[in-house]
Structure formats: structure tokens, C-alpha cells
C-alpha positions in Angstrom: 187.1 92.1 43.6 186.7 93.7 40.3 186.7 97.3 39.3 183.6 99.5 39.1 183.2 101.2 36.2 181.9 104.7 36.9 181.3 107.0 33.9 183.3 104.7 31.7 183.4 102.2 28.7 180.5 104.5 27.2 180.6 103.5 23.2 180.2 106.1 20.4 177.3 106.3 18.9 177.4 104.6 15.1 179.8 101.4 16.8 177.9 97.8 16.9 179.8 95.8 19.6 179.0 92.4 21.2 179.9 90.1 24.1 179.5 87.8 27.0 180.4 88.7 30.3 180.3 86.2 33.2 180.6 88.4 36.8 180.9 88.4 40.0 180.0 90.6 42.9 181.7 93.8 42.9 181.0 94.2 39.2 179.1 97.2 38.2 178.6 100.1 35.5 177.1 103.2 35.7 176.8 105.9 33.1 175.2 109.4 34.9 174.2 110.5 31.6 173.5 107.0 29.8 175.2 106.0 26.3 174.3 107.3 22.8 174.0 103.6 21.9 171.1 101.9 22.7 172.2 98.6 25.0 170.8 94.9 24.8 171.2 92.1 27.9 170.2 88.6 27.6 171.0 87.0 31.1 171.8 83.1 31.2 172.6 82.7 34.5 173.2 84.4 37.9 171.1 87.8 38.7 171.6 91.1 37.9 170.2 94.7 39.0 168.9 97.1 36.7 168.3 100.6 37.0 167.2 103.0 34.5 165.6 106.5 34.7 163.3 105.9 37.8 162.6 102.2 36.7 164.9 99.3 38.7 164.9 95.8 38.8 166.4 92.9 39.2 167.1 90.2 36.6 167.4 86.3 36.8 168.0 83.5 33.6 165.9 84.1 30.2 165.3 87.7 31.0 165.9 90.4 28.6 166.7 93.9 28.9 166.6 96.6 26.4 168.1 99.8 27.4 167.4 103.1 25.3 170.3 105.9 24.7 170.5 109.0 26.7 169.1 108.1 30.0 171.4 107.4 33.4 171.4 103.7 33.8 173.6 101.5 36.3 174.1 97.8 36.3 175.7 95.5 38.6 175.4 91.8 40.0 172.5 91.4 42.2 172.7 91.3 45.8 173.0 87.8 46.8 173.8 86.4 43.8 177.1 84.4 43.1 176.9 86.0 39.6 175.8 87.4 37.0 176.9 85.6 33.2 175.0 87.8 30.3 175.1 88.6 26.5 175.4 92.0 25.5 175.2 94.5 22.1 175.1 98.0 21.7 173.6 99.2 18.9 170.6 101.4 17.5 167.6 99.8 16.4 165.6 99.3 13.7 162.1 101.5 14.0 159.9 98.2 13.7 162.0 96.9 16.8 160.3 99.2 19.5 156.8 98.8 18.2 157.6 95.0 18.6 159.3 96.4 22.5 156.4 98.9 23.2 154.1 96.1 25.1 157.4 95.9 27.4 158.2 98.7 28.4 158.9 99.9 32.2 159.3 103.8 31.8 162.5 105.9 31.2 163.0 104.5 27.9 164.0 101.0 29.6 162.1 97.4 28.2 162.4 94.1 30.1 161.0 90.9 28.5 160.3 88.8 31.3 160.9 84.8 31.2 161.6 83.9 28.0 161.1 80.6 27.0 163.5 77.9 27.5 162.8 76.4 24.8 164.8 79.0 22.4 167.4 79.8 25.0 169.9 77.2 23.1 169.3 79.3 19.8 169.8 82.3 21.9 172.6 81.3 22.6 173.8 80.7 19.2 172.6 83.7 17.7 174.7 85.6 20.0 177.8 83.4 19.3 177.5 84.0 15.4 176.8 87.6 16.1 180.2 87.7 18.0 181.8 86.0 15.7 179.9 88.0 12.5 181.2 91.1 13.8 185.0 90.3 13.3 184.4 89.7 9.5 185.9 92.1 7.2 183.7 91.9 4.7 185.4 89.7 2.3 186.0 86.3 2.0 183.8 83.5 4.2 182.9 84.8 7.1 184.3 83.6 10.6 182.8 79.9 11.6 180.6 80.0 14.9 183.3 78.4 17.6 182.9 77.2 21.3 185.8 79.4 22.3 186.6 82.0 24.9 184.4 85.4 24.0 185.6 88.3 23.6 183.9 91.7 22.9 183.9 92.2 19.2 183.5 95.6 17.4 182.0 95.7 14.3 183.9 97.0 11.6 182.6 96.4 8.4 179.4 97.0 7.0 178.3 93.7 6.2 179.6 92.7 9.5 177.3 95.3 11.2 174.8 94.6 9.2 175.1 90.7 10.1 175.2 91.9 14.0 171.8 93.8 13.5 170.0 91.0 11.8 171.2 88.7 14.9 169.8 91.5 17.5 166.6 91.4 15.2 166.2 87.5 15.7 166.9 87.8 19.1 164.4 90.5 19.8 161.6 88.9 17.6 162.6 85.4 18.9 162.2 86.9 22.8 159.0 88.5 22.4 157.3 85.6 20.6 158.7 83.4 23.5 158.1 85.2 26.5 155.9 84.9 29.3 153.9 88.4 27.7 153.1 91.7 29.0 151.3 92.6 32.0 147.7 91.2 31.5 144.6 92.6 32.2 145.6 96.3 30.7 142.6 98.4 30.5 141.2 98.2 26.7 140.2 101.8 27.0 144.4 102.4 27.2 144.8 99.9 24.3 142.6 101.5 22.2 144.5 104.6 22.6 148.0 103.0 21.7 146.1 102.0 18.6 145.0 105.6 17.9 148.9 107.1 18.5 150.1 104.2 16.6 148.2 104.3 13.2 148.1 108.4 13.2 151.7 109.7 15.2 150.9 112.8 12.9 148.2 114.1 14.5 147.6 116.9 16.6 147.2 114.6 19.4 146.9 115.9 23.0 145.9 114.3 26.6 142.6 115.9 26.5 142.2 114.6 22.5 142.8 111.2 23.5 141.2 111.0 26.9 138.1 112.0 24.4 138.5 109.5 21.9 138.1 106.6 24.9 135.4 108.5 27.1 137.7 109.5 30.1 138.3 112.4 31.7 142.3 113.9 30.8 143.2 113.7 34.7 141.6 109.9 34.6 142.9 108.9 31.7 147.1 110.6 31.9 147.1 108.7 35.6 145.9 105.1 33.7 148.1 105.8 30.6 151.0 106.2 32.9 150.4 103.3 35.3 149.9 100.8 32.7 152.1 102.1 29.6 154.6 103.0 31.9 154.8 106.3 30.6 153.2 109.5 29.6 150.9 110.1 26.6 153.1 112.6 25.1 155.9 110.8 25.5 154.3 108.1 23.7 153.0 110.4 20.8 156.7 111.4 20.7 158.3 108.1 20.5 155.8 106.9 17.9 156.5 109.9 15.8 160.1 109.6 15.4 159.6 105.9 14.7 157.5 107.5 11.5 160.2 109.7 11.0 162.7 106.8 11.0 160.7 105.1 8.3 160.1 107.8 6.4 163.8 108.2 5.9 164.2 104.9 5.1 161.4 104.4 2.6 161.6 107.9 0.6 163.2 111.0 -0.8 161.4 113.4 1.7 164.1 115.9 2.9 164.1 116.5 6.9 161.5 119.6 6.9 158.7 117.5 4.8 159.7 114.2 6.8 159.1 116.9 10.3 155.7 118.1 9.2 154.7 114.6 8.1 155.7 113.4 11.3 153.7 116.2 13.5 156.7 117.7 14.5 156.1 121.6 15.0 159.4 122.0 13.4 162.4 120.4 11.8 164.7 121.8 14.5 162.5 120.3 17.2 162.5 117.3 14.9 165.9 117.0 14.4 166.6 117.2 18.4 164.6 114.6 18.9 165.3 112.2 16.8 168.9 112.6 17.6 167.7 111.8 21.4 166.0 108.2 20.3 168.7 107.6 18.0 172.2 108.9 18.3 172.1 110.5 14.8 170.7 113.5 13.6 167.7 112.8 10.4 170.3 113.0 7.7 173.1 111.2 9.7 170.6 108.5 10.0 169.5 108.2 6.5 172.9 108.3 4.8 174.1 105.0 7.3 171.1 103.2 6.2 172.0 103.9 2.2 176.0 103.8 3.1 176.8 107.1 2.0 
């Protein structure tokens, strides 16, 4: 029976690494704390189980999972099942990848994309194949062809090799949520309308009563709706839309951290600076200084 890995195999922060397992029973991870790295699974076949934060699940072909940094998560082969054969990438993601996640969302900074279409499973499939075999390139010369060979986790090294890895996790992503079965119908437009309004201003001095006001509900009526259909408070939402201003603010301009805070609606750059460390693995200038490879 395989090993369980308990509090282990947790990747540093700034790596990109990729690979296919193919389980069976007995096979399980858990990390009490989570990973800096932000984790990606793409099942093809078998079932898994899922648990992160207070949200659990359990996982079957065309599913995919998207697992933020720093909050407890365990994995394993799902009961029952003869196994469990799955893609997976750490990495951190771009900011315009978790406004394209938001809609999927389950709570505790965990995103499932339920039944993605068969129809670009094959591509999938080959997307993760030339991301495996992207991030072994070492940044010269032609980089490595796409073979039907055995798959073994790769690490990648170089920057253009990471930089090849992230575009394939961008397709994926973008491919899955075109293709997939959709969010949760029948979400109340009043809750909508407030995602909109958190959205378009992060910046603003938004607070539960604020935004229960702007869609005509009470703040105890509308923080109990917010959380059962957004799966998740409206603070914390405010928050993660603000650091994903923040994220494109340091991507996009010369704004140093405490300008970048304040235009963010952080009450301060240290606040700030926590934060966004939490959501990303890097602190503001750690961040901006990968992006511009300095």
C-alpha cells in the first residue's frame, strides 16, 4: 500500500512543478498548514477526495480543482474507488485567473469546476503533456518535443520554461471554465449585483452594512445570502478583490507598495503587504521584481 504523506512534499513558494499521478487506495497528502504554492488538479479518471478549510468533496473524471496557498488541505483516493489518475501544477496565478475562478468557488480559498466538457479533455490532456515537458527546457535551444512517455514530475527551472508552464495553466483554466457544466444557477441577482460593486471599486470603503444598502437588504440578511451562495464572507471577498488590484497595479505601473496600498483600500502598507503575501507567497516587491525578472 503506498505511503501517506503527512506534512510532506510541501514546495517552496516561487517553484512551478508539474505531473501526473495515477493512485491507488492508500494514497493520501495532507499539509496542516497548506502550501505557499497555490495547487491545480485535473482528474482523468478514478475519484478523489478533497478537503480544504471547511470545504470537502469528492472528485470523479473532467473535474477540476484549484487549491489556494496557506490553508490546511488533504487529498487522497476516494473511498471506493479503484483509483485515482490526475494532472497536477503548483504554481501562483495570474490576478485575471481568480476573477475567471470566482464564480467557482467553494469557501476556504478552494475552487472546483465541475464537469468539464469532454470535448476538450483530449487537449487537456495535451496541454499538460507540453507543460511537463516545457518545464525541463533550459531555455535555449528547441524546446523538448511533446512525447507519449512515462511522466515524471518536472520542476521548472528556467524562466522561459516557467513562463511556458504558466501559459499552459492559463489555457487550461480558461479552457475549463468555458467548458464546464457552469456555476451554481439560480444565484440571487441581488448577490450578483454586489460582486459587480466589489469587483469594479475593490478601493472603496466597502463594509457589510455599505453593501447590504446598495442591494436593499438588511446587513444580517444580506452576510447569511453572500455566504451561502458566494461561498464566503463579504469582507473576505472585498479582500481578495483588492489584492487582485494590488497584483495588477504592480504589474502595470511604477506605483511603490504604500501608493499601490492606499489605491488598493488597504488601511496600510503593512496590512497590505501581509496580505498579499497570504494570496500569493511573495511579499508586493518580491512579486513585482519576478514579473520584470529582476
Amino acid at each position: 500500500m503506498p505511503a501517506t504523506a503527512e506534512d510532506m512534499s510541501v514546495p517552496a513558494a516561487d517553484l512551478v512543478i508539474v505531473g501526473h499521478f495515477d493512485q491507488t487506495p492508500g494514497y493520501a497528502v495532507r499539509r496542516k498548514a497548506g502550501a505557499p504554492s497555490w495547487l491545480m488538479m485535473w482528474t482523468q479518471a478514478g475519484a478523489g477526495h478533497v478537503e480544504q478549510g471547511e470545504a470537502a468533496f469528492t472528485v470523479g473524471a473532467g473535474d477540476l480543482i484549484v487549491l489556494g496557498s496557506m490553508t490546511g488541505h488533504h487529498y487522497r483516493v476516494a473511498s471506493g474507488a479503484s483509483h485515482w489518475a490526475f494532472w497536477w501544477v503548483h504554481f501562483q496565478p495570474r490576478p485575471s485567473w481568480l476573477t475567471w475562478l470566482s464564480p467557482y468557488a467553494r469557501g476556504s480559498r478552494c475552487h472546483l469546476v465541475r464537469a468539464v466538457h469532454e470535448a476538450v479533455n483530449e487537449r487537456l490532456d495535451h496541454t499538460f503533456r507540453r507543460a511537463n515537458a516545457d518545464a525541463r527546457w533550459p531555455g535555449h535551444g528547441a524546446p523538448p518535443e511533446v512525447a507519449r512517455r512515462p511522466l515524471r514530475p518536472a520542476v521548472a527551472v528556467a524562466p522561459q520554461a516557467r513562463e511556458l508552464v504558466l501559459n499552459a495553466v492559463e489555457e487550461v483554466l480558461l479552457l475549463a471554465t468555458a467548458a464546464a457544466a457552469g456555476p451554481v444557477e439560480g444565484r440571487d441577482p441581488r448577490i450578483r449585483r454586489a460582486e459587480e460593486l466589489i469587483a469594479a471599486e475593490p478601493d472603496a470603503p466597502h463594509t457589510v452594512a455599505s453593501l447590504a444598502g446598495s442591494v436593499a437588504l438588511s446587513p444580517s440578511r444580506f452576510a447569511h445570502l453572500f455566504a451561502e451562495q458566494a461561498d464566503r464572507t463579504p469582507m473576505q471577498a472585498v479582500r481578495e478583490a483588492r489584492v487582485r488590484h494590488a497584483a495588477r497595479l504592480l504589474e502595470v505601473t511604477d506605483m511603490d507598495v504604500g501608493q499601490v496600498a492606499t489605491a488598493s483600500g488597504f488601511a496600510s502598507p503593512f496590512h497590505f503587504s501581509r496580505t498579499f503575501r497570504k494570496e500569493y507567497g511573495f511579499s508586493p516587491r518580491q512579486y513585482r521584481s519576478r514579473l520584470r525578472g529582476t
